[in-house]
C-alpha positions in Angstrom: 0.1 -8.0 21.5 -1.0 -4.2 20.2 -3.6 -4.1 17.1 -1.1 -2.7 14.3 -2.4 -1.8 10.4 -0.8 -2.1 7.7 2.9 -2.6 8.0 2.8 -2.1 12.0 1.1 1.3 11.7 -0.8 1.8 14.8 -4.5 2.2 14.2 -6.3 5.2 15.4 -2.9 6.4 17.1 0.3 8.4 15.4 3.1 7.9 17.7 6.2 6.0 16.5 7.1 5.3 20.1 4.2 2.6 20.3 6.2 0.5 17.8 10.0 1.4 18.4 12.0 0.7 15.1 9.0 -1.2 13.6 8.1 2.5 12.4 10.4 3.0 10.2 8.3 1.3 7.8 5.3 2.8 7.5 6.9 6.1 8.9 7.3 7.3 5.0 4.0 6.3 3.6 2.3 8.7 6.9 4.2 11.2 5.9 2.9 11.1 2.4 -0.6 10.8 3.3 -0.3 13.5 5.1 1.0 15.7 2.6 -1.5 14.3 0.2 -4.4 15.7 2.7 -2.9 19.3 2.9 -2.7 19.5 -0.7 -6.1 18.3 -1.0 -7.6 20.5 1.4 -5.4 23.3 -0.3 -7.3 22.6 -3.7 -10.6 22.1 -1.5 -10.1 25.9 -0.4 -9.0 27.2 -3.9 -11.8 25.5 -5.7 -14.3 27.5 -2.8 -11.9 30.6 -3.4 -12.1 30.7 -7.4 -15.0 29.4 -8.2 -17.9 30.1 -5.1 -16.6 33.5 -4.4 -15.2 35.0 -7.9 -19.0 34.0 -8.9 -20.4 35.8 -6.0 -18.7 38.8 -6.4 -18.2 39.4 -10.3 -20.6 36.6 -11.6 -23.6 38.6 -13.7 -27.4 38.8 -12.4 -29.8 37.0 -14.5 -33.4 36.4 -13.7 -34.7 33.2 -13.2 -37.4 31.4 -14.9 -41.3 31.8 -14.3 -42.4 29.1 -12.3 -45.5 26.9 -13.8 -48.1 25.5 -11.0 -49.9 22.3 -11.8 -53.5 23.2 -11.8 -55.8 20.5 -10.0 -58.5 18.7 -12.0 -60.7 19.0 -9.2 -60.9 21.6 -6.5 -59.2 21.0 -3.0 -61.6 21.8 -0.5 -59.6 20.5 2.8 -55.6 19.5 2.8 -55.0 15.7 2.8 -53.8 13.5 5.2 -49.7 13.9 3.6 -50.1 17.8 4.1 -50.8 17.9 8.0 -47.2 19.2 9.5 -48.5 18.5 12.9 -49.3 15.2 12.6 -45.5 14.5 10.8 -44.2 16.6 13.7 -45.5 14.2 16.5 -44.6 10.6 14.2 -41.1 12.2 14.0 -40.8 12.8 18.1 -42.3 9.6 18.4 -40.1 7.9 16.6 -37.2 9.7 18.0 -38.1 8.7 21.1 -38.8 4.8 19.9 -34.8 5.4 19.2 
């Protein structure tokens, strides 16, 4: 007995020949979800094409806004525990290799 999906579709597979005349049933409904994925990645592209693009290339400059800093209450004289990179570097390999 082969795994089938829904309606005898064969999972993970597209070939009608694994389910003979079984596939005219669900033969339809692949079709359509394929054409429903090209015209979604069609509108994927024209959305990156219109909008990411056209704003690169004619979108108008405008300067951004002046950052604000915090200002400590008390002077920092040495950085914390949280701001050592190398120690975060070597808990992250280690915990790579605990994976």
């Amino acid at each position: 007995m082969r795994p089938h999906g829904l309606h005898g579709l064969p999972r993970r597979v597209y070939s009608e020949s694994l389910v003979g005349d079984e596939g005219a049933a669900w033969s339809g409904l692949a079709t359509m979800g394929a054409i429903g994925g090209v015209v979604l990645f069609l509108s994927a592209m024209a959305f990156v094409v219109v909008v990411v693009v056209a704003t690169w290339i004619a979108g108008r400059k405008i300067d951004g806004p002046a950052f604000e800093f915090a200002v400590p209450l008390e002077p920092v004289t040495s950085p914390g525990v949280w701001d050592r990179l190398g120690m975060w570097t070597i808990v992250g390999i280690v915990f790579v290799i605990l994976a």
